[in-house]
ChimeraX commands (.cxc) that place a marker at each C-alpha (Angstrom):
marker #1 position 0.00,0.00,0.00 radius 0.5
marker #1 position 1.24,3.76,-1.15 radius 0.5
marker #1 position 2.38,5.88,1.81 radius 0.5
marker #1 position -0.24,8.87,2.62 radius 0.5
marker #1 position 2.50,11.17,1.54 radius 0.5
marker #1 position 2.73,10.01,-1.71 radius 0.5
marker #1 position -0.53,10.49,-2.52 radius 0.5
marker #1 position -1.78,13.66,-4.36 radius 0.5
marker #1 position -4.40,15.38,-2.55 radius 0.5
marker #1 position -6.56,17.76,-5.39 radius 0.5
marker #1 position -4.80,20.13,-7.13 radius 0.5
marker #1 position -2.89,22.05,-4.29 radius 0.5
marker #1 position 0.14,20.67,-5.05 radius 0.5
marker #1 position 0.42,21.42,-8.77 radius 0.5
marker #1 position -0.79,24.74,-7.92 radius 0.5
marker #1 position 2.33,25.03,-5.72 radius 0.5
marker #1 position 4.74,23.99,-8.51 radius 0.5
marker #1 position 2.88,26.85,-10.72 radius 0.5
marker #1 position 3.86,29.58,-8.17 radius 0.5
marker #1 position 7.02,27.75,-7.75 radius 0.5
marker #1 position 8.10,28.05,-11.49 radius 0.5
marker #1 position 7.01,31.24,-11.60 radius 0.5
marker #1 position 8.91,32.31,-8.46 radius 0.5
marker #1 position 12.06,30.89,-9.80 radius 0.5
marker #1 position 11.47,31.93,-12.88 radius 0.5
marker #1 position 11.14,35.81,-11.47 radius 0.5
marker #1 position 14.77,35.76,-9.10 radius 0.5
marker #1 position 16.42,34.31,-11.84 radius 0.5
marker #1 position 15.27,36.92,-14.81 radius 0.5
marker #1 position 18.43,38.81,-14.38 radius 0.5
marker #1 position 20.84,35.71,-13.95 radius 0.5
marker #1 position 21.70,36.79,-10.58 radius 0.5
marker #1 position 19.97,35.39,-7.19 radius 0.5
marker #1 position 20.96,37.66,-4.50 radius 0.5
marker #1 position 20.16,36.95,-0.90 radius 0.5
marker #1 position 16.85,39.06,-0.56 radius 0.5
marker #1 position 15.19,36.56,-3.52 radius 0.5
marker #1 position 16.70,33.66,-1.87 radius 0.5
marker #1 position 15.35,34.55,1.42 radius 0.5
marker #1 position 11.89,35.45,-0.05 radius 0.5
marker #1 position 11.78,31.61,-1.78 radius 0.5
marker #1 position 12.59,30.38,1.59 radius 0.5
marker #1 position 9.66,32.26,2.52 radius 0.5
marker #1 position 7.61,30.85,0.19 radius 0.5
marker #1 position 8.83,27.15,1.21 radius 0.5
marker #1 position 8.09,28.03,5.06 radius 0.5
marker #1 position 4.42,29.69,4.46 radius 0.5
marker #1 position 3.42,26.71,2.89 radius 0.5
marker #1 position 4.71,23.87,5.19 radius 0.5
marker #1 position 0.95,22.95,5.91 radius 0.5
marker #1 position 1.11,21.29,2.55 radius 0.5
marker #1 position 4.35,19.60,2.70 radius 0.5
marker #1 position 2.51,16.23,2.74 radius 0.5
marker #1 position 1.16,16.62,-0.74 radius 0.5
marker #1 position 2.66,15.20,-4.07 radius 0.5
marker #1 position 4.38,17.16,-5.77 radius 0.5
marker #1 position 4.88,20.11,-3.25 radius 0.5
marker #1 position 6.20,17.46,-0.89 radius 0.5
marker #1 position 9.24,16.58,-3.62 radius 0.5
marker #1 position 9.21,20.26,-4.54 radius 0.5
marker #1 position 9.62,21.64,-1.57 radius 0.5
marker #1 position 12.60,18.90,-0.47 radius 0.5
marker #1 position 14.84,19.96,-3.29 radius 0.5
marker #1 position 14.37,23.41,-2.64 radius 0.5
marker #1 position 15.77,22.98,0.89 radius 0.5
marker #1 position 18.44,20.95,0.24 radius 0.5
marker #1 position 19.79,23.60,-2.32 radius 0.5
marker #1 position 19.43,26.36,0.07 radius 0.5
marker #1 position 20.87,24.30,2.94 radius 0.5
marker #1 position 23.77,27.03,3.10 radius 0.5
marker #1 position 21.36,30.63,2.57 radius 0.5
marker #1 position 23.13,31.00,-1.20 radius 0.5
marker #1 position 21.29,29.76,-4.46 radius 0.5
marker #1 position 23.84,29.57,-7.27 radius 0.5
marker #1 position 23.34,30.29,-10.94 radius 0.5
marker #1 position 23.85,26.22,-11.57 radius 0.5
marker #1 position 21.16,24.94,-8.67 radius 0.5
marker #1 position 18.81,27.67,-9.99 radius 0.5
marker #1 position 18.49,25.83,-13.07 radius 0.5
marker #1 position 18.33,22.36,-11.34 radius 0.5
marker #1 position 15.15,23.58,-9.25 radius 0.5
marker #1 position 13.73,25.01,-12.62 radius 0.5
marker #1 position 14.18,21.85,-14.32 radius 0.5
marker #1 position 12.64,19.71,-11.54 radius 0.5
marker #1 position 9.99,22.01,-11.07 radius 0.5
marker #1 position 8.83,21.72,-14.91 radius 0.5
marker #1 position 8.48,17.98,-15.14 radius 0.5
marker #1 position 5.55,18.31,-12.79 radius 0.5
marker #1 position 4.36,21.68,-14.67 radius 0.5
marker #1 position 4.16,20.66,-18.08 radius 0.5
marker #1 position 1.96,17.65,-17.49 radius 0.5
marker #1 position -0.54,18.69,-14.98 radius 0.5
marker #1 position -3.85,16.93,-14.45 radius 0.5
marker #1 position -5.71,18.98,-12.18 radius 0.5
marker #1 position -5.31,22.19,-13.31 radius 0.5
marker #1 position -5.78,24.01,-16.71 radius 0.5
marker #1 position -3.43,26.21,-18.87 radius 0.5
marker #1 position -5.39,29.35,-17.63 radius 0.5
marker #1 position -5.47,29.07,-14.22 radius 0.5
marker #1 position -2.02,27.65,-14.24 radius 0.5
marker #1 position -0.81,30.33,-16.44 radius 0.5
marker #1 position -2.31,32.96,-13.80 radius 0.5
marker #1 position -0.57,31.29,-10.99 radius 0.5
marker #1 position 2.93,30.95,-12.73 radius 0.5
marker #1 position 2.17,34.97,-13.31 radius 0.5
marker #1 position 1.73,35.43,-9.79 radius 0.5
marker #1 position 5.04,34.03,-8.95 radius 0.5
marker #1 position 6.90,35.59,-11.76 radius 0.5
marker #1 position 6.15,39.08,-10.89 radius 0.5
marker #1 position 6.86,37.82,-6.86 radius 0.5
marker #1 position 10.12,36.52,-7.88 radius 0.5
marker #1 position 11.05,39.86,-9.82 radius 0.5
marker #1 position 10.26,42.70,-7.10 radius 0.5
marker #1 position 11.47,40.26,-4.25 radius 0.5
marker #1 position 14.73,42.26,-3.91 radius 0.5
marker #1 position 12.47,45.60,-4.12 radius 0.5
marker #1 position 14.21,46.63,-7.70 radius 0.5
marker #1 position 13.58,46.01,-10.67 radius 0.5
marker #1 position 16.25,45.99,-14.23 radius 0.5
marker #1 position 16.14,46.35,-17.43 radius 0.5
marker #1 position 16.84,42.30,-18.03 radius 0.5
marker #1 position 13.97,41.51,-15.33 radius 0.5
marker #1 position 11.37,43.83,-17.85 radius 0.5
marker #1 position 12.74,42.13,-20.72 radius 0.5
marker #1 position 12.00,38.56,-19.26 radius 0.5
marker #1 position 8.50,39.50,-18.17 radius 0.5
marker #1 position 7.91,41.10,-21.38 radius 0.5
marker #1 position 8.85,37.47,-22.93 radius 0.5
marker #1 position 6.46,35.54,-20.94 radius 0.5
marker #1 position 3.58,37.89,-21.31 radius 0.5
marker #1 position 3.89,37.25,-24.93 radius 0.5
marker #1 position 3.94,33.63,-24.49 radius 0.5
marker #1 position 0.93,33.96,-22.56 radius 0.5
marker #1 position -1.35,36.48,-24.75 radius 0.5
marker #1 position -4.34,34.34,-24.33 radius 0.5
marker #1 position -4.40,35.54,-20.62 radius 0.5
marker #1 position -5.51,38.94,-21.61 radius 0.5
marker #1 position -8.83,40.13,-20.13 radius 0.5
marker #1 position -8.12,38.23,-17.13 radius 0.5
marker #1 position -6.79,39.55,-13.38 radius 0.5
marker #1 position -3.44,40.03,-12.86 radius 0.5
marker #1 position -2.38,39.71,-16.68 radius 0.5
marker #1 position -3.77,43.12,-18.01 radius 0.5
marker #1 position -1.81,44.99,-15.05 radius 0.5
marker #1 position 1.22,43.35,-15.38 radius 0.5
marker #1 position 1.37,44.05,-19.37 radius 0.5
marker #1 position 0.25,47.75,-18.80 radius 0.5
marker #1 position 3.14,48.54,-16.44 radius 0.5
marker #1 position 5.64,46.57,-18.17 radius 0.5
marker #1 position 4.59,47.93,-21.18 radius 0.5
marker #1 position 5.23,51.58,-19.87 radius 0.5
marker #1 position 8.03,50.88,-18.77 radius 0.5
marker #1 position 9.81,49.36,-22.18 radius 0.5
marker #1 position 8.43,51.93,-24.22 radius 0.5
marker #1 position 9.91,54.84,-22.30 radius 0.5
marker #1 position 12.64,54.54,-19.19 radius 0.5
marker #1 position 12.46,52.41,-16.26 radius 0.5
marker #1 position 11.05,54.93,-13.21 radius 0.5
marker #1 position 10.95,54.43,-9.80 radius 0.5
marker #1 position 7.25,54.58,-10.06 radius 0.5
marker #1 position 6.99,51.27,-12.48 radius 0.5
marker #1 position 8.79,49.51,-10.08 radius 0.5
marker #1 position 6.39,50.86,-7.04 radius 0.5
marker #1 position 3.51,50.10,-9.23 radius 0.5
marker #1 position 4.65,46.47,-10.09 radius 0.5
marker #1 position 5.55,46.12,-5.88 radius 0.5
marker #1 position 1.74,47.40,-5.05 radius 0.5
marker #1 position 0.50,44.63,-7.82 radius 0.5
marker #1 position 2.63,42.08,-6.39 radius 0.5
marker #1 position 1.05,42.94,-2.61 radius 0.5
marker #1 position -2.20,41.77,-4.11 radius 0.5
marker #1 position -1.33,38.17,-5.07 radius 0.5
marker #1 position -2.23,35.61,-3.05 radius 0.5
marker #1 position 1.32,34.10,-2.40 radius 0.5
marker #1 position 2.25,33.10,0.33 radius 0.5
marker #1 position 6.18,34.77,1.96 radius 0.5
marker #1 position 5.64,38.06,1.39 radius 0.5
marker #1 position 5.94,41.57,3.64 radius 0.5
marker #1 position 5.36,43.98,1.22 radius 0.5
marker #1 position 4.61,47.42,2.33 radius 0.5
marker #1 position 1.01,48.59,2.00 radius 0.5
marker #1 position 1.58,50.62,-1.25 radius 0.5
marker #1 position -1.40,52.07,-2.98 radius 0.5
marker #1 position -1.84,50.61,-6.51 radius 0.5
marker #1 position -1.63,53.51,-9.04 radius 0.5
marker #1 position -4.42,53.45,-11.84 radius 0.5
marker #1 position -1.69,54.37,-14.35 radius 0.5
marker #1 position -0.71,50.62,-13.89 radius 0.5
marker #1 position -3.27,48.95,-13.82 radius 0.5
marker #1 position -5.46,50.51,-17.21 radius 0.5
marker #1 position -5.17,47.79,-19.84 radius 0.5
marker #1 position -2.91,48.11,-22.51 radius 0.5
marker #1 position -4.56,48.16,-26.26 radius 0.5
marker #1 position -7.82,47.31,-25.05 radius 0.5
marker #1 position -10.59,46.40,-27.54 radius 0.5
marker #1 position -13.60,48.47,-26.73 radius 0.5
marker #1 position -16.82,47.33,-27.71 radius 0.5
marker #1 position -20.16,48.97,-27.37 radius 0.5
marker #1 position -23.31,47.07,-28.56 radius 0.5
marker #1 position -24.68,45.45,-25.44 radius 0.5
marker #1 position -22.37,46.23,-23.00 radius 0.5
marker #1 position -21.95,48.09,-19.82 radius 0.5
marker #1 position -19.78,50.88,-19.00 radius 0.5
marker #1 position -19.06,52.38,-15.71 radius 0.5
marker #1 position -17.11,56.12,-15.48 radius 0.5
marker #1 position -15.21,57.85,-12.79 radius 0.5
marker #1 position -12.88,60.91,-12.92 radius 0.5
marker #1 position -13.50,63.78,-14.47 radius 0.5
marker #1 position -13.15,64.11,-18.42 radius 0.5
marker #1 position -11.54,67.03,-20.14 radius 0.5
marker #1 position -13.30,66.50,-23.35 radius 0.5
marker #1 position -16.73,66.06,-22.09 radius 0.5
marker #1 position -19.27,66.11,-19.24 radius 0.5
marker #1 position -19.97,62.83,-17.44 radius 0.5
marker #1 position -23.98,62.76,-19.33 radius 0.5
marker #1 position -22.28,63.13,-22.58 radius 0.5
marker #1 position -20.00,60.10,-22.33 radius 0.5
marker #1 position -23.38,58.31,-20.96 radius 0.5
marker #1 position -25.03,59.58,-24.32 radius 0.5
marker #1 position -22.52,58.41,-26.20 radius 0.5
marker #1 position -22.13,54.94,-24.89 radius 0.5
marker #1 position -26.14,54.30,-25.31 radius 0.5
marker #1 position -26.07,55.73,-28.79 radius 0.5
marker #1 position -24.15,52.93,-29.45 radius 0.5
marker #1 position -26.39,50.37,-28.16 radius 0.5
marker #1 position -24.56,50.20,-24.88 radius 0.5
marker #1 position -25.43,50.49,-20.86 radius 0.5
marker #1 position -24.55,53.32,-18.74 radius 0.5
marker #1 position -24.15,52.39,-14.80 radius 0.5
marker #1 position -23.03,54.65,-11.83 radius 0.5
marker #1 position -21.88,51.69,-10.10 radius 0.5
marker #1 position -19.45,49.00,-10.40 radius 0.5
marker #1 position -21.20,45.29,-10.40 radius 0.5
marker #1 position -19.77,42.10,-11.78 radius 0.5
marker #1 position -22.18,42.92,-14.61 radius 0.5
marker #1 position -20.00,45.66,-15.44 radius 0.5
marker #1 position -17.89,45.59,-18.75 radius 0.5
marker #1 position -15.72,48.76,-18.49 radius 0.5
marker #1 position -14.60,50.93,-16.26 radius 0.5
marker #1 position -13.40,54.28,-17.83 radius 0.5
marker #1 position -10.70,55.92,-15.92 radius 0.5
marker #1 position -11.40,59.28,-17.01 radius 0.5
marker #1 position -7.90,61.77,-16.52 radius 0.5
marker #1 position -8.07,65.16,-15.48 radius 0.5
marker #1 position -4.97,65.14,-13.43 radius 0.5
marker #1 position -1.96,62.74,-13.34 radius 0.5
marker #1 position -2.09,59.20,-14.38 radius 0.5
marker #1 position 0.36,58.03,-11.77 radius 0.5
marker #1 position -2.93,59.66,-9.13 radius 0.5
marker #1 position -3.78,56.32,-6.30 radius 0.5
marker #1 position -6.86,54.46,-6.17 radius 0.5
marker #1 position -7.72,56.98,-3.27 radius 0.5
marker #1 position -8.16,59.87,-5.75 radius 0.5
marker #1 position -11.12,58.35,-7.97 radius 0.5
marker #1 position -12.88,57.38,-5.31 radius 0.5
marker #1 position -13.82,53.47,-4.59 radius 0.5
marker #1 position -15.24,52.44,-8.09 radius 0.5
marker #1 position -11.38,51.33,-9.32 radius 0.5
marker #1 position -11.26,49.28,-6.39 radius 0.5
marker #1 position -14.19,47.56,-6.60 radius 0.5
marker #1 position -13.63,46.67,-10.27 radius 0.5
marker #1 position -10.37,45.22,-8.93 radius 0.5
marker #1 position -11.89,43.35,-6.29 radius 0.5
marker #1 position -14.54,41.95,-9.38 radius 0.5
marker #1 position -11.59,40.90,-11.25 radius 0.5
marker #1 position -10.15,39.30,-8.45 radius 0.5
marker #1 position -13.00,37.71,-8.34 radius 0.5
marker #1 position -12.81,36.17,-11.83 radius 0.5
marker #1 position -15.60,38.68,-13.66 radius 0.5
marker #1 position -14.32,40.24,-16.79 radius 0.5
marker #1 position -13.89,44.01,-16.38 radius 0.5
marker #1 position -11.74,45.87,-18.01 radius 0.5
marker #1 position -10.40,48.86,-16.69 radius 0.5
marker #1 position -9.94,50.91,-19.50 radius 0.5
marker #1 position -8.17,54.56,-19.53 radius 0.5
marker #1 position -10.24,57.73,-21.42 radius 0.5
marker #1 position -8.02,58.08,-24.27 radius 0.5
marker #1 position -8.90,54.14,-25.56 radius 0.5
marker #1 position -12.35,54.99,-24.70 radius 0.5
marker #1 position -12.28,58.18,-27.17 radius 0.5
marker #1 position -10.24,56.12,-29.64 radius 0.5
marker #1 position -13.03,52.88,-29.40 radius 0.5
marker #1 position -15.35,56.18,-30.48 radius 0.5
marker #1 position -13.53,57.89,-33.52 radius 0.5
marker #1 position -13.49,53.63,-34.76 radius 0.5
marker #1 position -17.56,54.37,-34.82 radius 0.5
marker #1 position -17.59,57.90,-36.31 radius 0.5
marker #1 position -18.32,59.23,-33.40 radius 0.5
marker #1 position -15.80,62.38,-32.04 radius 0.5
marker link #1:1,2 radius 0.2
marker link #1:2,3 radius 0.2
marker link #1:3,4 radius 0.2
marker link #1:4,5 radius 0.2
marker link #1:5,6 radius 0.2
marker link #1:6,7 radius 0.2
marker link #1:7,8 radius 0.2
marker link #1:8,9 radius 0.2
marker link #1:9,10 radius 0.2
marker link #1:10,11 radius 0.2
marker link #1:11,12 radius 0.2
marker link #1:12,13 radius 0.2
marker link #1:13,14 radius 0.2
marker link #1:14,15 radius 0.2
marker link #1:15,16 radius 0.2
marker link #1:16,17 radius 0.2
marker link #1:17,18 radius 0.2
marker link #1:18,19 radius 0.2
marker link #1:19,20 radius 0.2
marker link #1:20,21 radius 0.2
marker link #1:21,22 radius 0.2
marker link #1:22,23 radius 0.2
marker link #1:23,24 radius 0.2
marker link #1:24,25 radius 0.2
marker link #1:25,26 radius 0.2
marker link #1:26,27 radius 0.2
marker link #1:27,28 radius 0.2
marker link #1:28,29 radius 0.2
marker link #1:29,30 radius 0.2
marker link #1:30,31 radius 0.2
marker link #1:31,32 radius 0.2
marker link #1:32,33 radius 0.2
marker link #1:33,34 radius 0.2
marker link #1:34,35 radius 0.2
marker link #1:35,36 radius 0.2
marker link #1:36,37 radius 0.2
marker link #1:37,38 radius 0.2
marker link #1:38,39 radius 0.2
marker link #1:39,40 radius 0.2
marker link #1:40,41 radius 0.2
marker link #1:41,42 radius 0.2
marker link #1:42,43 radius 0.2
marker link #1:43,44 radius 0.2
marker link #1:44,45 radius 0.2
marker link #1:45,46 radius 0.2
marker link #1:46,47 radius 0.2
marker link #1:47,48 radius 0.2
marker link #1:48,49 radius 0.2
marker link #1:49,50 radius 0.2
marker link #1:50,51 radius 0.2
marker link #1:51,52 radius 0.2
marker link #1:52,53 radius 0.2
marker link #1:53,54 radius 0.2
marker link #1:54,55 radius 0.2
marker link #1:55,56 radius 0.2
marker link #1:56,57 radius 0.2
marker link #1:57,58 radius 0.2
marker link #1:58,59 radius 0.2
marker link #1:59,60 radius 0.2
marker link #1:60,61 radius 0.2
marker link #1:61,62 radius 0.2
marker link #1:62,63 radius 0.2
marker link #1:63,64 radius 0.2
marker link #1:64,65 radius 0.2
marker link #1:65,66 radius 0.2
marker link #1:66,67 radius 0.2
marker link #1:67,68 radius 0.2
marker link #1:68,69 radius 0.2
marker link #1:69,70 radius 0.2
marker link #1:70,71 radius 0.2
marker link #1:71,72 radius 0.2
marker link #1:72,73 radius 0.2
marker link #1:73,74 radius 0.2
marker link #1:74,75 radius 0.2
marker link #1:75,76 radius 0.2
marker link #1:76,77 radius 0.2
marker link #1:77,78 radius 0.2
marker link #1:78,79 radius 0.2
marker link #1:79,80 radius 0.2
marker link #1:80,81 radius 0.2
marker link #1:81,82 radius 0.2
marker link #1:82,83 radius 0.2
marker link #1:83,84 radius 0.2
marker link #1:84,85 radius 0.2
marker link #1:85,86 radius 0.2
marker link #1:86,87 radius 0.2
marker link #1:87,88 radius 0.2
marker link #1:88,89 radius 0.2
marker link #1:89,90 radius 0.2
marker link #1:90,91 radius 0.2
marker link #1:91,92 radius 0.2
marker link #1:92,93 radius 0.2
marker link #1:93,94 radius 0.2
marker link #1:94,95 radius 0.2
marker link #1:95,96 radius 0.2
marker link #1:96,97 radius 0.2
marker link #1:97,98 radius 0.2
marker link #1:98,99 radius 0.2
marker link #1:99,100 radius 0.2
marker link #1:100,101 radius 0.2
marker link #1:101,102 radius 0.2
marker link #1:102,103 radius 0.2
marker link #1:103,104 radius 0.2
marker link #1:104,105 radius 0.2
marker link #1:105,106 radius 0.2
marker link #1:106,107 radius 0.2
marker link #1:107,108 radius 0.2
marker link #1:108,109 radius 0.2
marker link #1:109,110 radius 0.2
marker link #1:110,111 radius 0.2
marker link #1:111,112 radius 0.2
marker link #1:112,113 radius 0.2
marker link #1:113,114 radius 0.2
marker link #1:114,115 radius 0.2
marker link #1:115,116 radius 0.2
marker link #1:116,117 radius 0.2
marker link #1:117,118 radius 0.2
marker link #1:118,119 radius 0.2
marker link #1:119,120 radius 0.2
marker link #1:120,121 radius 0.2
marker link #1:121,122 radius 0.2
marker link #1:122,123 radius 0.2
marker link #1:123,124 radius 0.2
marker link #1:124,125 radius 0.2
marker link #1:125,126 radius 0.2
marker link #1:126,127 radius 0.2
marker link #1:127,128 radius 0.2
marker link #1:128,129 radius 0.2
marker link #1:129,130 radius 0.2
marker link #1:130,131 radius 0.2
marker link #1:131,132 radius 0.2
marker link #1:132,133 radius 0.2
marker link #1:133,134 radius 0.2
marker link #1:134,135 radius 0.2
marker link #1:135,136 radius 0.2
marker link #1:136,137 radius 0.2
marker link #1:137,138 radius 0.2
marker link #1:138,139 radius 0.2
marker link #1:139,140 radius 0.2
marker link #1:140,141 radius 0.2
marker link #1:141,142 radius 0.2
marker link #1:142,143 radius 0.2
marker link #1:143,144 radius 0.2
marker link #1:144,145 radius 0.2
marker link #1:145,146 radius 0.2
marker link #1:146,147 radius 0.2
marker link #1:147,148 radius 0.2
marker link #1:148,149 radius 0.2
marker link #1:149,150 radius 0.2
marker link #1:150,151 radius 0.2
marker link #1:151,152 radius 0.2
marker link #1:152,153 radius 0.2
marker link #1:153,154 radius 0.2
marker link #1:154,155 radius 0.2
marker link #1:155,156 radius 0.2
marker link #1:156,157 radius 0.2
marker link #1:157,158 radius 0.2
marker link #1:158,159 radius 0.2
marker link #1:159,160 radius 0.2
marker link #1:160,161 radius 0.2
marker link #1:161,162 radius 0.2
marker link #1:162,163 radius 0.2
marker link #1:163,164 radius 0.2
marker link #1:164,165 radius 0.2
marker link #1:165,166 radius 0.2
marker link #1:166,167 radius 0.2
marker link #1:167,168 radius 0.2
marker link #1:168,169 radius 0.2
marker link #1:169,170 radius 0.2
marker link #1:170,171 radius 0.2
marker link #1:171,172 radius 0.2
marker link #1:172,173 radius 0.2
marker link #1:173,174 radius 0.2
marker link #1:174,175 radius 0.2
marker link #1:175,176 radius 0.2
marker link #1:176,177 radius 0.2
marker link #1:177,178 radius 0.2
marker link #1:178,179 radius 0.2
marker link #1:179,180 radius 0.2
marker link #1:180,181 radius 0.2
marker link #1:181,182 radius 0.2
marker link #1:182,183 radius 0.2
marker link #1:183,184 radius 0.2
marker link #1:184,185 radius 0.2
marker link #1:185,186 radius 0.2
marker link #1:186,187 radius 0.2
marker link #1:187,188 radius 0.2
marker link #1:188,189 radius 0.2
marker link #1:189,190 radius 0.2
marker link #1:190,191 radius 0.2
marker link #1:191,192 radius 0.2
marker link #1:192,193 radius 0.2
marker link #1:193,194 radius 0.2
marker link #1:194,195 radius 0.2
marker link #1:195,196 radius 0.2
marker link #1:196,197 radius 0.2
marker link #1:197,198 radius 0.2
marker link #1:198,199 radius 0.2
marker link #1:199,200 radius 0.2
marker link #1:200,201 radius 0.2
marker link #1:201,202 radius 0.2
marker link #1:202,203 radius 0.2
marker link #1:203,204 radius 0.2
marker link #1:204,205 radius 0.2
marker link #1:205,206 radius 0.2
marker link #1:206,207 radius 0.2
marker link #1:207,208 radius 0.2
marker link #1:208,209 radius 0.2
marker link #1:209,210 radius 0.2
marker link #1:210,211 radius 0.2
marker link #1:211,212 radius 0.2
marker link #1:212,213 radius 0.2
marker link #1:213,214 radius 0.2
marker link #1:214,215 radius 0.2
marker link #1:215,216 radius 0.2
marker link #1:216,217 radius 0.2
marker link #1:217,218 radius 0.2
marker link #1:218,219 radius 0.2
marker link #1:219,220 radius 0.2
marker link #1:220,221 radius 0.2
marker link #1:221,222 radius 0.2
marker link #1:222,223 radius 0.2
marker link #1:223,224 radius 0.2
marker link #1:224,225 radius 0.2
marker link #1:225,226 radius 0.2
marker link #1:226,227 radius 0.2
marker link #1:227,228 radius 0.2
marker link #1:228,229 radius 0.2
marker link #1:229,230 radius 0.2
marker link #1:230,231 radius 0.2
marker link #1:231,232 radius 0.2
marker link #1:232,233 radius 0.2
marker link #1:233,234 radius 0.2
marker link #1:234,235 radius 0.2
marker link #1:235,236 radius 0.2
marker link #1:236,237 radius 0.2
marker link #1:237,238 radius 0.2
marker link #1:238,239 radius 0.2
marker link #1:239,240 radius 0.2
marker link #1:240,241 radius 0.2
marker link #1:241,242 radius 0.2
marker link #1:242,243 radius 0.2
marker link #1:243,244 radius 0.2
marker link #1:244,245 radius 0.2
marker link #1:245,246 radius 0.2
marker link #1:246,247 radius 0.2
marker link #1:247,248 radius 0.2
marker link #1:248,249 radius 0.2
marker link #1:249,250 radius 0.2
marker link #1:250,251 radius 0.2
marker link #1:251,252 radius 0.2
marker link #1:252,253 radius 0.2
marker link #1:253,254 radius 0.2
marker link #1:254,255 radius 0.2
marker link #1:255,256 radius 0.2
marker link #1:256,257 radius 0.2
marker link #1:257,258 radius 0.2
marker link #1:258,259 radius 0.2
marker link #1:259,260 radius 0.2
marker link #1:260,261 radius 0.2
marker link #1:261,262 radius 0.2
marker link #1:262,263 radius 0.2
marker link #1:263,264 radius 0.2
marker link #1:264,265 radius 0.2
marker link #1:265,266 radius 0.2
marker link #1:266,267 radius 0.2
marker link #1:267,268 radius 0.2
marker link #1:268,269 radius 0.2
marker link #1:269,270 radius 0.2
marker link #1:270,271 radius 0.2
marker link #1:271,272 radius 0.2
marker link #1:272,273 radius 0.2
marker link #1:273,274 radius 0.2
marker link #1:274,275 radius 0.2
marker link #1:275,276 radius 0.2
marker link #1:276,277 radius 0.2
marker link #1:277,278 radius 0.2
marker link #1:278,279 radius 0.2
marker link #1:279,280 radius 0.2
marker link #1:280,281 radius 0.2
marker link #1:281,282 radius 0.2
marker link #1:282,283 radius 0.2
marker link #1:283,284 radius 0.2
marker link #1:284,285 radius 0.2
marker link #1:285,286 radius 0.2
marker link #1:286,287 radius 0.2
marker link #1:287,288 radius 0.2
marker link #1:288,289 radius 0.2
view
């Protein structure tokens, strides 16, 4: 008869080895592990030792151990524990390429601000493996992570990305983390390139628009066979972030419709957060201006 140990228990312990991959995969973006993204997989390891019965967290989280025995991770066992890690990944029968796509994102970003900075090879890597994973778009964290790496690559790496992608990373449900209670910014969490559609569905605004008054934006969404709401709901479609003042503004300074649309994406419902100037171009596509 199998030892208890040795027998997988649902689909917590592939859902480990996705955050474990992705962790892994974040500290070692740059090819350097330093000791702050060692201690934070140790961390990771320790938070979870309620599961350290269950296949294959149980082998997981032995290897990982062993190669930190001594506090360093070298360049060499890096790549052992990422190897190891993706025979379990890539053939996963509890969980599918979405939700383990969402939880390798998870750690990713966790293994890339676990040292509090971020580089230029760190953006580059993320930028690869959003790419890979375009089909996540629409869906919570994805959009947030693209829009701040995204701003990031197509200008200069500020202090403020790297805040932004810290206050994202606060969010995840990972387990080994003290971040410091930052306030997400709405400049990184708009979605990048969004397609905005009209006909049948619903559109929630806050801010205040330079362009146009608050009933006229309302007009123009129902003209187009959409819904106007003053409230965020997990019926919602879009959420306009509408600009007066400075994109990098926190959640605090629109009020709590942002983070209640967060909270619905958390939640799994598709709303996309969507800044003004998208809005206005989804309106010059229909003629309207």
């Amino acid at each position: 008869m199998a030892d208890r140990a040795s027998i997988p228990r649902g689909s917590i312990g592939y859902r480990l080895a996705h955050e474990l991959e992705g962790i892994l995969s974040g500290i070692g973006a740059d090819g350097v592990i330093n000791r702050l993204e060692a201690e934070r997989l140790v961390a990771w390891i320790t938070e979870n030792a309620a599961f350290a019965d269950i296949r294959p967290f149980s082998e997981l989280s032995q290897h990982v151990e062993r190669m930190l025995a001594d506090g360093v991770l070298t360049a060499e066992e890096w790549a052992d524990l990422l190897f190891v890690v993706r025979q379990y990944t890539t053939s996963n029968p509890y969980i599918d390429t979405i939700r383990s796509g969402i939880r390798q994102l998870m750690g990713v970003l966790a293994g890339i601000v676990a040292d509090r900075r971020v580089n230029e090879m760190e953006l580059a890597a993320m930028t690869s493996w959003l790419a890979s994973w375009s089909h996540l778009r629409g869906l919570w964290p994805y959009d947030e992570c693209n829009a701040v790496v995204t701003a990031a690559m197509t200008g200069f790496l500020l202090p403020h990305h790297v805040q932004q992608l810290e206050a994202l990373e606060a969010e995840f449900p990972i387990a080994g983390h003290n971040a410091a209670d930052i306030p997400l910014l709405v400049g990184g969490i708009c979605a990048v390139d969004p397609n905005v559609e009209f006909k049948e569905k619903t559109f929630v605004f806050t801010g205040t628009s330079r362009r146009a008054p608050r009933d006229q934006l309302a007009a123009y969404v129902l003209t187009l066979g959409g819904v106007d709401e003053p409230n965020v709901t997990a019926r919602s479609d879009y959420l306009v972030v509408c600009d007066s003042g400075s994109e990098l503004w926190a959640f605090s300074c629109y009020g709590r419709k942002v983070e209640k649309a967060y909270e619905q994406r958390r939640k799994g419902h598709h709303i996309l957060i969507v800044h003004e100037r998208d809005f206005w171009d989804a309106l010059a596509g229909h003629g309207v201006t």
